[in-house]
N, C-alpha and C positions, 0 to 999 in steps of 0.2 A: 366390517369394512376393510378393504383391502391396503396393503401399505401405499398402492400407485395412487389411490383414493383419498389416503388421511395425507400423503404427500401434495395432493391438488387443490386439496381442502386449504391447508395452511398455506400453500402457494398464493390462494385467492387472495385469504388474509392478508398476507405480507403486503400484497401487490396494492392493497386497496388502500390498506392503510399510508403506505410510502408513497403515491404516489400522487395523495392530498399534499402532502409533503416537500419544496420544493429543495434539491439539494443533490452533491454529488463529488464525490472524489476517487480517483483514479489510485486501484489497488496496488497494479504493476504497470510499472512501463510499459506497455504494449506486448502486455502477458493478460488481457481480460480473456473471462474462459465462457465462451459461444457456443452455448448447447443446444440439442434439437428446438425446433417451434414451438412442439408443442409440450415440452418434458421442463418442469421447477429443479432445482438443484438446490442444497443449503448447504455452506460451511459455516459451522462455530466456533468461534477462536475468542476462548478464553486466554489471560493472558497476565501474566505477575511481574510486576519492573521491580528491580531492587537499586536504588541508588545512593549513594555515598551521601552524607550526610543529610539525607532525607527521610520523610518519612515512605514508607511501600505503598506501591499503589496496585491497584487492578485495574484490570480493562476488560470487558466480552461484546463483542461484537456477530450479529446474525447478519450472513449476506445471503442473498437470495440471485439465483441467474436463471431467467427466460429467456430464451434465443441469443439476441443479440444484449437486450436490458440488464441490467443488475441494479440493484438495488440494497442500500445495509442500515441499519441499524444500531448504536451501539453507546456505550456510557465507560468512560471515563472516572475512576477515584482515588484520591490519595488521603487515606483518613479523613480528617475534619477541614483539611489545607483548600481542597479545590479538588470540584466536577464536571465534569460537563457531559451531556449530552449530545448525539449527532446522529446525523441522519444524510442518507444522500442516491444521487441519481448517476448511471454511468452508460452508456451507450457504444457499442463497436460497432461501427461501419466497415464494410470491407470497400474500396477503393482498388480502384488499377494500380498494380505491384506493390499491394498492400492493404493498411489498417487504418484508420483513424479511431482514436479513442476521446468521449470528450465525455468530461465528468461535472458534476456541479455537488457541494455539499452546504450543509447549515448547520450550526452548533447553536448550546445554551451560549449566554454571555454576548448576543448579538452577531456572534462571528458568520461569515460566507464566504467560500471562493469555489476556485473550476479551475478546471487544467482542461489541455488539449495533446494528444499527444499521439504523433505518428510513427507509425513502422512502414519505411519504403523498401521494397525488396523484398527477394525471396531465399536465396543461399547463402547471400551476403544482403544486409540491410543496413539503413540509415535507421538512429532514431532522434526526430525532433518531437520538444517539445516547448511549449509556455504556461505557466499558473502562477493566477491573481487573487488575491483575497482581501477584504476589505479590513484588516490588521486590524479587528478587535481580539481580546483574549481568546484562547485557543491554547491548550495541548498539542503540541506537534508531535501527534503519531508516526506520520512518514519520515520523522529525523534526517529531512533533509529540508534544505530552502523552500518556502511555498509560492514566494514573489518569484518568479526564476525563470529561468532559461534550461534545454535541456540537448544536449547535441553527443553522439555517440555511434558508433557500429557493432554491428554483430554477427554472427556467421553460425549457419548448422549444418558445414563442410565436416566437422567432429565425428565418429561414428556412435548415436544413441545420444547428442549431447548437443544444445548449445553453447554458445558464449557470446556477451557482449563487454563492451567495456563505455562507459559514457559517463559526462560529467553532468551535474544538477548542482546552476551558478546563482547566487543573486542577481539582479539587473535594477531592484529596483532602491530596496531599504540601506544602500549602500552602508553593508557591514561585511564588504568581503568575501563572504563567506561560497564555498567552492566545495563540494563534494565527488570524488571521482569513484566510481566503481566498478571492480570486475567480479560478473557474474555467470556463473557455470552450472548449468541445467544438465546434468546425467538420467537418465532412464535406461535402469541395467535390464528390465523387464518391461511386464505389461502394467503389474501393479506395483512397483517403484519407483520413488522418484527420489532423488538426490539434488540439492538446492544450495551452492556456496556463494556467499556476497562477503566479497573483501573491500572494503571501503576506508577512505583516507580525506580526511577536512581538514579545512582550514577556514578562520576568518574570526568576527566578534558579533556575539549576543545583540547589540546595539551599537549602533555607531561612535557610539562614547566609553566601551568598555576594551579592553583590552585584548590582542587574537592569541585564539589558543590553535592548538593541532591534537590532532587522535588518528585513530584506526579505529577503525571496528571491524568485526566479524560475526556475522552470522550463520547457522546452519540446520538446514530444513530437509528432514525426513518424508518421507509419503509413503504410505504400508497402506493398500487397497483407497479406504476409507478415513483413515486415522492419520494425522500427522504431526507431527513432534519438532517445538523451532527454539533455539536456543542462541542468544546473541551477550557478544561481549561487547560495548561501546565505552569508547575513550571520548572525555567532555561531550557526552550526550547533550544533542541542540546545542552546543557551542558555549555550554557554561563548563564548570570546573572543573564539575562533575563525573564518574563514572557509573555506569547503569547495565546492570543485569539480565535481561526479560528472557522468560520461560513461557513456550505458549505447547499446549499440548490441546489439538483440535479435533474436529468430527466434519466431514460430510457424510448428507444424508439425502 
């Protein structure tokens, strides 16, 4: 059997099985990646947190892209402490001078939410967004607010490069909490890609607990097929905490 074949093969799988499935959350900003109609895509991203007085956790996560669809799958662990499971549905629409993105997800522990999130523009762009979840226990993978708001600009006037800068706010769990980021997309080639996010918070865990502040940085390699992410975050989600994650992945 041919690889385009064992890649359609598992394509079906994936599709068939997620799509019993209701759920969905949004990877990037108004970065989902829209491939031919009729061609499956997979990235794997495995993924190792190390954080300060905790115990280590893993993550692996399969996302699957048909056209405009995506679809992932993925598990959560931290020793004996807490898991979860998740699953979810994403869709890109293209829109006049621009994108809509709207995503829905479902975890173990009862948990659900969806975002919405647009790119207006095309050299210079807007980006809005909103995301609701029904605030059962959940992992906050995106280490940013989930109830929120999402307002920012970008531009790929750059030569080989873009850049945005935008902020992802609470609006609703009133705990402050604000994250601002600048993010710089380079491609020195065909199969290269360069990935910087400097990011800065502020706000509290719960509305009862006290505001901390950090930085983080992260930084995302792409070589053809393979890609390599390393991040530093200051009070990861807003506890006290500092956290490590190493992710070294695969499309295929």
């Amino acid at each position: 059997m041919s690889f385009r074949k064992i890649k359609d093969v598992v394509g079906a799988g994936v599709f068939g099985t997620l799509l019993g499935i209701s759920g969905v959350y949004a990877d990037t900003l108004g970065g989902a990646e829209v491939l031919a109609a009729d061609a499956w895509a997979f990235k794997l991203t495995p993924s190792c947190y190390v954080t300060t007085n905790e115990k280590d956790a893993i993550d692996i996560n399969l996302r699957a892209n048909y056209g405009p669809h995506a679809f992932w799958l993925g598990h959560y662990r931290r020793d004996s402490e807490f898991e979860q499971t998740r699953t979810g549905y994403e869709y890109t629409a293209q829109i006049p001078f621009g994108e809509l993105v709207s995503s829905l997800q479902l975890a173990t522990h009862g948990f659900a939410g969806g975002s919405i999130n647009a790119q207006i523009g095309d050299s210079i762009y807007a980006l809005l967004g909103f995301g609701r979840t029904n605030m059962r226990d959940y992992y906050n993978l995106n280490f940013d607010p989930n109830d929120s708001i999402v307002y920012g600009l970008g531009t790929r006037l750059l030569p080989k490069s873009t850049l945005s800068l935008f902020i992802v706010k609470d609006d609703r769990l009133h705990t402050d909490q604000i994250v601002t980021h600048a993010v710089w997309r380079i491609v020195p080639d065909e199969h290269q890609r360069w990935t910087v996010d400097l990011s800065s918070k502020q706000g509290r865990a719960t509305p009862n607990d006290e505001s901390v502040s950090g930085k983080a940085l992260t930084v995302t390699y792409d070589n053809r097929d393979i890609f390599f992410r390393l991040a530093q975050d200051q009070k990861v989600n807003f506890s006290v905490e500092n956290q490590t994650r190493l992710t070294i992945g695969l499309r295929f």
